[in-house]
C-alpha positions as CSV (number, residue, x, y, z in Angstrom):
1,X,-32.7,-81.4,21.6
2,X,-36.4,-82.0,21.3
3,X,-36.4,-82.8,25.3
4,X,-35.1,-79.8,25.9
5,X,-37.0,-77.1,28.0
6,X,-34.6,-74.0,27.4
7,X,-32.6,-72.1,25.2
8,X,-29.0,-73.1,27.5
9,X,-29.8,-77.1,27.1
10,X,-30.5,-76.6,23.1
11,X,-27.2,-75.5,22.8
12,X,-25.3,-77.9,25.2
13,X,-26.9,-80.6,23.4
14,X,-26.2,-78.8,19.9
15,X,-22.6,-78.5,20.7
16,X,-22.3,-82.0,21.9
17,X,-23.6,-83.2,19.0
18,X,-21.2,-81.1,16.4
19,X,-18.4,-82.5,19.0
20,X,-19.5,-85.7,18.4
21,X,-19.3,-85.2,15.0
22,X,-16.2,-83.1,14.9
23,X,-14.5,-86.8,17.2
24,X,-15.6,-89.0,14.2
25,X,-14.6,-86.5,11.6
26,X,-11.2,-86.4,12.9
27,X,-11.5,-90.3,13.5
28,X,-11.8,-91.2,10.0
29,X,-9.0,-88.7,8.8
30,X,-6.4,-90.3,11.4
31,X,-7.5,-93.8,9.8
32,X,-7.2,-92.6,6.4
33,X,-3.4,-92.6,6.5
34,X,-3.6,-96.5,8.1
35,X,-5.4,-97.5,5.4
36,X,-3.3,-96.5,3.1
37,X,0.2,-97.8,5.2
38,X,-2.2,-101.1,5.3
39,X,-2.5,-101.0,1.6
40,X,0.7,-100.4,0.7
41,X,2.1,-103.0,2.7
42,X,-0.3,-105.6,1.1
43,X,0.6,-104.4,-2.1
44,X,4.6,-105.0,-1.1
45,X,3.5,-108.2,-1.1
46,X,1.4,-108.5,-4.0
47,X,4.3,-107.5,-6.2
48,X,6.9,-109.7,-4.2
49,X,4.7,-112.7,-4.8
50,X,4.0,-112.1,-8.5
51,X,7.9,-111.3,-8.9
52,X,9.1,-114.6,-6.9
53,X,6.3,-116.7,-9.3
54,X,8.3,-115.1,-12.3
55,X,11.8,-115.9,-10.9
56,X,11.1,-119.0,-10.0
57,X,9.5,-119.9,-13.4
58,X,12.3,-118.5,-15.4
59,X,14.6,-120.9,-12.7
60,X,12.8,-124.0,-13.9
61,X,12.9,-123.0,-17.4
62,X,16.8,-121.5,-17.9
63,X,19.9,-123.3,-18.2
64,X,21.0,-119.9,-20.1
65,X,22.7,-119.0,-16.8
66,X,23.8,-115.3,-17.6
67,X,20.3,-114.5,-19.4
68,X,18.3,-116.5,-16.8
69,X,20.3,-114.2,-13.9
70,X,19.8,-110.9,-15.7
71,X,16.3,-111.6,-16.0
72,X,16.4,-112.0,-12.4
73,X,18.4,-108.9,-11.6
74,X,16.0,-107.0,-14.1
75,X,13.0,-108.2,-12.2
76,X,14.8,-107.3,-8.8
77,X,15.2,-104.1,-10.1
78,X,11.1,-103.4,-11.0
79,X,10.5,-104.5,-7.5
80,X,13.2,-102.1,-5.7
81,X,11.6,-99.4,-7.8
82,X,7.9,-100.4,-7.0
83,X,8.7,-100.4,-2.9
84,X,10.0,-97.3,-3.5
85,X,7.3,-95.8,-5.6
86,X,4.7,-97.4,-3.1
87,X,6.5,-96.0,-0.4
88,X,6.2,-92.6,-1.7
89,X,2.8,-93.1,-2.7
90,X,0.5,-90.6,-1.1
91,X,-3.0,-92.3,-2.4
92,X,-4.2,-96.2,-3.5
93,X,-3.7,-94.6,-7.0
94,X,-0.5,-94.0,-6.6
95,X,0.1,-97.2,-5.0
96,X,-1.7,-99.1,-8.0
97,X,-0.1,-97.1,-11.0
98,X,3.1,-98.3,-9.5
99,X,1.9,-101.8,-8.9
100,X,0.8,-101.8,-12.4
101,X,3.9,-100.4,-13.5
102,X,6.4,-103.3,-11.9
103,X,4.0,-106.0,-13.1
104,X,4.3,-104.4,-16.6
105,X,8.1,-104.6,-16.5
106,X,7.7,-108.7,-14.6
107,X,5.5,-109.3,-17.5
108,X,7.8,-108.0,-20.6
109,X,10.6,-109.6,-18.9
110,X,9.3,-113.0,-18.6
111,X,8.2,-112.8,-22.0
112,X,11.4,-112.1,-23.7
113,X,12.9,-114.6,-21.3
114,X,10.4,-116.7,-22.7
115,X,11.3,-116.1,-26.3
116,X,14.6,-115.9,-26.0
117,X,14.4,-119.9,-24.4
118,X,12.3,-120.4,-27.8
119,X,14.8,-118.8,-30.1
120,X,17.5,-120.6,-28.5
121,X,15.8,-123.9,-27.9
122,X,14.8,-123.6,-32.1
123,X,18.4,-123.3,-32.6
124,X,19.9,-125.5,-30.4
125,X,17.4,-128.2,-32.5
126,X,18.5,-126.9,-35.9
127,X,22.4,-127.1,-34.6
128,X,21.3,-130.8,-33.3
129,X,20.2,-131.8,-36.1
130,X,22.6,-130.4,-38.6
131,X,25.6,-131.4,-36.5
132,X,24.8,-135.3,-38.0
133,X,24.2,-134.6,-41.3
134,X,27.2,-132.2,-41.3
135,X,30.0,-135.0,-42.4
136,X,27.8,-136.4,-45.2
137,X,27.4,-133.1,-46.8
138,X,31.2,-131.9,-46.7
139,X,32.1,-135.5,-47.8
140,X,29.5,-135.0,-51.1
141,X,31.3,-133.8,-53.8
């Protein structure tokens, strides 16, 4: 513009610099949704990968077969409903509240799994070592 000798070449260059503009404007709004498909998918995976840690923990620790699958099932279940969230997400915040939301539920659910394997392991010591004494203390009299 500051080359320019006439009124006609200010303008051209004027309105190929706003088209310019207008291009990278438009650029950045088409990428915006990419981003977000991007995040969302790496989030997908986020929340499978701290799911499968927790199912896999609570398959090392249970031998309570019907708990140990419900916690499973119950921690299927948060990540069904976090794909779905994410996948109806329309910004990162909506993608993270829902992220934070299934990790919330993995997180209770591992800890009662985790206390109920306490409670029952506390028991299962109290019945072990009670199950011994039992004859001695029906035979005192």
């Amino acid at each position: 513009i500051e080359e320019a000798t006439d009124e006609s070449t200010i303008q051209k260059e004027k309105d190929n610099g706003l088209n310019a503009m207008e291009e990278e404007t438009l650029k950045a709004l088409t990428d915006i949704p990419n981003a977000i498909a991007s995040y969302k998918v790496r989030m997908k995976n986020e929340i499978n990968y701290i799911a499968m840690n927790a199912q896999n923990t609570i398959s090392a620790l249970g031998v309570y077969s019907t708990v140990e699958d419900q916690a499973r099932n119950e921690i299927d279940k948060a990540v069904a409903a976090a794909e779905t969230n994410i996948d109806n997400a329309t910004s990162e915040d909506d993608v993270n509240k829902a992220i934070n939301n299934a990790q919330n539920i993995i997180n209770e659910l591992y800890k009662s799994f985790l206390a109920f394997m306490i409670i029952s392991s506390k028991s299962k010591i109290i019945i072990d070592f009670s199950i011994p004494l039992m004859p001695s203390i029906l035979v005192t009299k």
